[in-house]
C-alpha positions as CSV (number, residue, x, y, z in Angstrom):
1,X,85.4,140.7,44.1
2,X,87.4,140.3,47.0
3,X,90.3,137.9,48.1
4,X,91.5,136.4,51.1
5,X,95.5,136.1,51.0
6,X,97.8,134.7,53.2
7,X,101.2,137.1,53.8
8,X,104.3,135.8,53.7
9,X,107.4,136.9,56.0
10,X,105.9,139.5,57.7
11,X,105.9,140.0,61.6
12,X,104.2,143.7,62.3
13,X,101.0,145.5,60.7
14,X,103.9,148.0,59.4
15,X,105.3,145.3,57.6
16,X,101.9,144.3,56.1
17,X,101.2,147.3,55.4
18,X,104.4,147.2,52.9
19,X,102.8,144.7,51.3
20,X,99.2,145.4,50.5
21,X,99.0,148.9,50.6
22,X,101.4,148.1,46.8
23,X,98.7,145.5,46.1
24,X,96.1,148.0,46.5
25,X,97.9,150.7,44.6
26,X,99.0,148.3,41.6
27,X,94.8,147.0,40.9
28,X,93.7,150.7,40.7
29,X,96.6,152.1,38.8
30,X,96.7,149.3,36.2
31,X,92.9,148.5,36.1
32,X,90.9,152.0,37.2
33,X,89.1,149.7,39.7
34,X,88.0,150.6,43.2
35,X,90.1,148.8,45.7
36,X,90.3,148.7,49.6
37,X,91.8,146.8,52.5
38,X,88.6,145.4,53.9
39,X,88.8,142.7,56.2
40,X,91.7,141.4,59.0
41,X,93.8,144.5,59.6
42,X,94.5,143.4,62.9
43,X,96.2,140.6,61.9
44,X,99.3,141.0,60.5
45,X,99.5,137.6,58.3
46,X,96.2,137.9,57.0
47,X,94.9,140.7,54.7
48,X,91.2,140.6,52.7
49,X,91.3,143.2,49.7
50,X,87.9,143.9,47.7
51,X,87.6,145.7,44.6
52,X,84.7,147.3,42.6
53,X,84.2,147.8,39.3
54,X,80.7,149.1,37.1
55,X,80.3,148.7,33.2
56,X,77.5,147.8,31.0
57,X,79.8,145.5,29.0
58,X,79.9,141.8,31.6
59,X,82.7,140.4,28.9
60,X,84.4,143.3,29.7
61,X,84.2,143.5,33.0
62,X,84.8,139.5,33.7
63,X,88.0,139.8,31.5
64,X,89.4,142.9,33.6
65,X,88.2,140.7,37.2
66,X,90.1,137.8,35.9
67,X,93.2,139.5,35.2
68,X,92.8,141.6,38.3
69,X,92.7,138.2,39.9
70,X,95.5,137.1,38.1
71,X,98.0,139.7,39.1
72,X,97.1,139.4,43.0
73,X,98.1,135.3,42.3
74,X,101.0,136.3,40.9
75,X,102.6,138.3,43.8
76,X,105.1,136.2,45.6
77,X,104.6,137.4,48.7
78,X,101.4,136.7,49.1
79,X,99.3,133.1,48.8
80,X,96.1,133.9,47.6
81,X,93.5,131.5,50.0
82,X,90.3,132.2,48.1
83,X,88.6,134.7,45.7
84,X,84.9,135.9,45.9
85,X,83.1,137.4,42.7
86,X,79.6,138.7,43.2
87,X,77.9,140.6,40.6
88,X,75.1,143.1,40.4
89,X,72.6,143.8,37.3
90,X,70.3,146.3,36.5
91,X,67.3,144.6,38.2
92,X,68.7,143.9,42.0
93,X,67.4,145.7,44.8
């Protein structure tokens, strides 16, 4: 999954750094899910965050990517632009 969000007040890659690095921080603590800034770390208003996550339940692991997307959505200082989900099974090469 990843997301594309738009930052709010911020005006230096310090300060957006304040603000995702949190992001980043809260998804693995609260949902044991790989997460990393990936994309648009030379722009300061604009951050792309992915995460991973692997289980042989997909209920379970839609439920946890939909509140993982619902926790980034709710952050006010962030507007969340769009959200990608791609999924792998067993049989892809």
């Amino acid at each position: 999954m990843s997301f594309d969000l738009l930052l709010g007040d911020v005006r230096s890659l310090k300060e957006k750094r304040s603000v995702v690095r949190p992001i980043v921080a809260e998804l693995h603590r609260k949902f044991a899910v790989s997460v990393a800034e990936v994309g648009d770390q030379d722009l300061y208003r604009r951050a792309r965050i992915a995460l991973a996550m692997v289980s042989g339940d997909a209920g379970h692991l839609t439920e946890v990517l939909d509140r993982c997307e619902r926790l980034v959505a709710a952050r006010p200082e962030v507007e969340l632009l769009s959200v990608r989900r791609r999924f792998h099974g067993g049989d892809d090469e």
